[in-house]
MARZA-854864 format. One record per residue (C-alpha): residue in one letter; x, y, z. Coordinates in steps of 0.001 Angstrom, whole numbers, padded with zeros to 6 digits, always signed. Layout:
N
AXYZ...
END
This chain:
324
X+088043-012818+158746X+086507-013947+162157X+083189-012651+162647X+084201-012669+166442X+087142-010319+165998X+085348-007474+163585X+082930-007740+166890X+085802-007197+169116X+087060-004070+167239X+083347-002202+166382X+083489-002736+170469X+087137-001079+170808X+085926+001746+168841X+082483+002351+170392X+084059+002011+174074X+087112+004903+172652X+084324+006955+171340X+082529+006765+174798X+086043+008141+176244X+086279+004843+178118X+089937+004562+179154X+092159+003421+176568X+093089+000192+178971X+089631-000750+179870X+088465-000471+176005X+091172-002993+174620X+091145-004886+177572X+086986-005277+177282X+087211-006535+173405X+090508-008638+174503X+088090-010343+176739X+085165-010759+174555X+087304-012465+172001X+088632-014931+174653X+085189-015537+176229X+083199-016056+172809X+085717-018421+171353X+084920-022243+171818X+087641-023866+173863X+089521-020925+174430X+091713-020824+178091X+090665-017784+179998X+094302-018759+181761X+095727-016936+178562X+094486-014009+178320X+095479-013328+182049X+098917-014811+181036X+099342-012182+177707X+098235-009099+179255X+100746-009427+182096X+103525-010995+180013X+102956-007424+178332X+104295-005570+180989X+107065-007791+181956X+109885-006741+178816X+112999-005635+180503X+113571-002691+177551X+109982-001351+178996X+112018-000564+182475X+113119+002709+180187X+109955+004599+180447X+110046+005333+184334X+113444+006321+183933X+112469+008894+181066X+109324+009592+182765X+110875+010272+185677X+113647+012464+184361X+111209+014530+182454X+109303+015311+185738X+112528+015941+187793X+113403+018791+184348X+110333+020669+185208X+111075+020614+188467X+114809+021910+188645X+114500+025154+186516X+115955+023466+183465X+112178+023847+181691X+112660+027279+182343X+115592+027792+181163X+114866+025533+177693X+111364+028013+177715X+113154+031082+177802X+115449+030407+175502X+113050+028835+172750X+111002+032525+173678X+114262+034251+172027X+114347+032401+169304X+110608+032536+168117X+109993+036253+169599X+109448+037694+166350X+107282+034996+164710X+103542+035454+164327X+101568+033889+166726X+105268+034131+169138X+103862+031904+172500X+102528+029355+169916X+105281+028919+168261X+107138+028534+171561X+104500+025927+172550X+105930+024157+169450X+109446+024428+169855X+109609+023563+173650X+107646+020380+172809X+110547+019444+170384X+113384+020338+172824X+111274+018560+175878X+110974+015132+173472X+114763+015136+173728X+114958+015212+177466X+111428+013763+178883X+110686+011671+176125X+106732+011638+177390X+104177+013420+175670X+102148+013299+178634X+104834+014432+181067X+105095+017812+177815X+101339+018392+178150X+101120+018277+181845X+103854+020723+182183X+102825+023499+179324X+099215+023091+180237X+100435+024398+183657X+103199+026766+182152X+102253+027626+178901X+098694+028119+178426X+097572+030505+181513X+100154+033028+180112X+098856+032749+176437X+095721+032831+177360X+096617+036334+179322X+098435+037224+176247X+094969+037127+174089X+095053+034075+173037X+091884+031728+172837X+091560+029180+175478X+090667+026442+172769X+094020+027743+170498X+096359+027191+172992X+094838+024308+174199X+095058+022331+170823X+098632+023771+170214X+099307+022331+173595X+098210+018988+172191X+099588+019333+168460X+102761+019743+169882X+102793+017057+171816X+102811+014692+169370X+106158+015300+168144X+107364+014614+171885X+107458+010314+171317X+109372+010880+168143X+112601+012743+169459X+114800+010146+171111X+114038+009359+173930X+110165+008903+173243X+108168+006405+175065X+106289+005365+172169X+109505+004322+170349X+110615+002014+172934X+106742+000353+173710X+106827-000112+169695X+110663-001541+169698X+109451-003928+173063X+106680-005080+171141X+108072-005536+167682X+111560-006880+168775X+113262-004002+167156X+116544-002017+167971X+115609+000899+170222X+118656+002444+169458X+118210+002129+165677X+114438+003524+166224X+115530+006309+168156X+117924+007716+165482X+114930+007067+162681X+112740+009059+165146X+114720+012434+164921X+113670+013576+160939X+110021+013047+160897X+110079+014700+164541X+112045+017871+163092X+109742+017200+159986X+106644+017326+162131X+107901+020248+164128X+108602+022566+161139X+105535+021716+159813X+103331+022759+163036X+105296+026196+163045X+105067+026709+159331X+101119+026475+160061X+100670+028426+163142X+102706+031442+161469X+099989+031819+158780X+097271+031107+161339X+098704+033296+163702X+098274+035772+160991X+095024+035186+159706X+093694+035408+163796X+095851+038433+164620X+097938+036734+166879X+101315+039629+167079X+105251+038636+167206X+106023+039007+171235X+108494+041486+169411X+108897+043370+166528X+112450+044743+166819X+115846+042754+165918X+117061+040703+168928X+120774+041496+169463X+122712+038717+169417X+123960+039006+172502X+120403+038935+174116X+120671+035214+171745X+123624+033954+173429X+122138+034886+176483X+119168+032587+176231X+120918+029997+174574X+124014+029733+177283X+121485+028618+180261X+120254+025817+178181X+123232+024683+176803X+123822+021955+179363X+119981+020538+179174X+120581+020303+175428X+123457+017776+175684X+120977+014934+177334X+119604+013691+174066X+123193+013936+172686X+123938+011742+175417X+121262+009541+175163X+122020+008761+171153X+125409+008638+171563X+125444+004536+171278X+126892+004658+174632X+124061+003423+176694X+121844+000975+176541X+117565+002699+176656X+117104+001440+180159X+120920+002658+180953X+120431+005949+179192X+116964+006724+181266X+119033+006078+184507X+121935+008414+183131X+119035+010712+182745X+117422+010574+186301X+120905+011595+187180X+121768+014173+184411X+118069+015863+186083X+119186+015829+189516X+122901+017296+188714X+121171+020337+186708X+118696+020514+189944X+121682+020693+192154X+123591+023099+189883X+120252+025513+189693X+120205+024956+193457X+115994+024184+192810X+115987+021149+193767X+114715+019889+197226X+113635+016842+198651X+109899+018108+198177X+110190+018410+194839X+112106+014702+194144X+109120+013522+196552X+106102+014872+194239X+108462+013882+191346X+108701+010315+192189X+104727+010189+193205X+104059+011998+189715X+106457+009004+187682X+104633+006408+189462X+101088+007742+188315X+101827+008228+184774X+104294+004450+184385X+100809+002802+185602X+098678+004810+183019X+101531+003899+180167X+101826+000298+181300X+097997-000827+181995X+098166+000266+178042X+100765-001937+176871X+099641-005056+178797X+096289-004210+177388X+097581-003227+173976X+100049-006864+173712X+097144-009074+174744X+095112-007219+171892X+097850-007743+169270X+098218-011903+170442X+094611-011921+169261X+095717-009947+166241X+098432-012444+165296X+096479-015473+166123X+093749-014677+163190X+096126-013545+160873X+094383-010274+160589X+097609-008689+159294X+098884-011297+156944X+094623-011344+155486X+095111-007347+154949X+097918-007590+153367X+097587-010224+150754X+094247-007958+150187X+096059-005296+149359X+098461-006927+147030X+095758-008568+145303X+093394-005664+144610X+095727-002643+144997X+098143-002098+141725X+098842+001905+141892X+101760+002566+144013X+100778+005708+145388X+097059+004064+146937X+099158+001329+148255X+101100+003281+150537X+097913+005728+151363X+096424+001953+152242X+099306+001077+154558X+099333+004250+156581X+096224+003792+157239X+095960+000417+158156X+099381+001549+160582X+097295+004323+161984X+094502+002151+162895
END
């Protein structure tokens, strides 16, 4: 392996670990690379990071961004909240486990586990933090939960990994939906016994009539059929964020909370968080070029084959090589 390029990523880590932004880190060992290797035209590195940017599948994350901000903004995040309150209500550790559950439901409608966090850090985590629980609990619940956010069509990450990777976003949005409901159980089945252990009460302790269910459940009905929509095979990613945008502004219009305010801040808001998403990916595809160009995957993997015979290490091997 190139000397230069285990230089490049010690850098990448120690500039991540420094909380350097994400773009500026890969962008910094991208350039080191380019700079330290004989004969190398600094004309291409410009050329990969913005060719990065430029795939015409990536035009789906503003939509999806976008249509996750307008949701919080038209009452339908409410409505999805108190609804998902209903349903966990008598479940230890109740707001946490609604802070898990919304996340899931949001993934299908946002599709931007930054657009998730920004909303329940503003909605969720004042009122559990009222409701006795720890500041750091509900912040790291916050976070948890986000994570399963990019794996519910329509997530981001999905269609940065299918831009980069030339792969079906259609066919990675249906493989996305198990290991998200996976992931989601999982994070409940946790927080109930930590919930326990930390004294953290049901919101209720009686039976909820079903009635009271149908009540909570009937108001988000109609936000629930967007990621039906969106998976249908109908639509194109970049069609079905567009479809979205306008599935948001209906609902707005229905809930009568939408105002030209609100679509204002809501457009400023998807313009801030497509530049954060996209600075990454340019940074991220110049990164992998460099990646490609020395082979470092092909080297890794005839490693593995060579020295790795037990099945069960292998795949421990390749997760984490596909987590790093």
């Amino acid at each position: 392996m190139n000397n230069l390029v285990i230089i490049c990523a010690i850098l990448l880590l120690v500039l991540l670990f420094l909380k350097v932004p994400v773009y500026i880190a890969v962008l910094s060992a991208s350039a080191v690379y380019f700079i330290g290797t004989p004969g190398m035209n600094l004309s291409i590195f410009a050329q990969k990071t913005i060719s990065g940017a430029e795939g015409l599948s990536l035009l789906a994350i503003p939509f999806f961004v976008c249509a996750g901000i307008f949701m919080n903004y038209t009452g339908v995040t409410k409505r999805i909240m108190n609804c998902c309150e209903v349903l966990t209500a008598r479940m230890p550790g109740g707001l946490a486990q609604v802070n898990i559950l919304l996340s899931t439901l949001m993934g299908g409608l946002s599709g931007s586990s930054l657009a998730d966090a920004a909303m329940q850090c503003k909605m969720l985590v004042p009122t559990m933090e009222s409701k006795g629980y720890s500041k750091s609990f509900s912040t790291v619940i916050t976070a948890a939960s986000g994570m399963v956010v990019p794996l519910i069509p329509p997530g981001v990450g999905l269609i940065i990994y299918g831009c980069i990777n030339n792969i079906s976003i259609g066919k990675l949005f249906i493989a996305g939906i198990g290991p998200g409901i996976v992931l989601c159980v999982t994070l409940m089945i946790f927080t109930h016994f930590l919930s326990k252990k930390r004294g953290y009460l049901p919101s209720r302790t009686t039976k909820i009539p079903v009635s009271e269910k149908i009540a909570a459940v009937r108001p988000a009905f109609l936000p629930l059929l967007l990621p039906i929509i969106i998976i249908g095979g109908v639509f194109t990613a970049s069609e079905a964020g567009t479809v979205a945008i306008v599935y948001a502004v209906l609902l707005g219009l229905l809930y009568k909370e939408l105002t030209l305010k609100n679509v204002m801040q809501g457009c400023k808001e998807t313009v801030t968080t497509t530049a954060s998403i996209m600075l990454i990916v340019a940074a991220a595809t110049c990164f992998s070029w460099i990646l490609t160009k020395e082979q470092i995957p092909q080297q890794f993997s005839q490693w593995m084959i060579s020295n790795i015979h037990n099945k069960y290490v292998f795949l421990i091997m390749v997760n984490i090589f596909l987590l790093i």
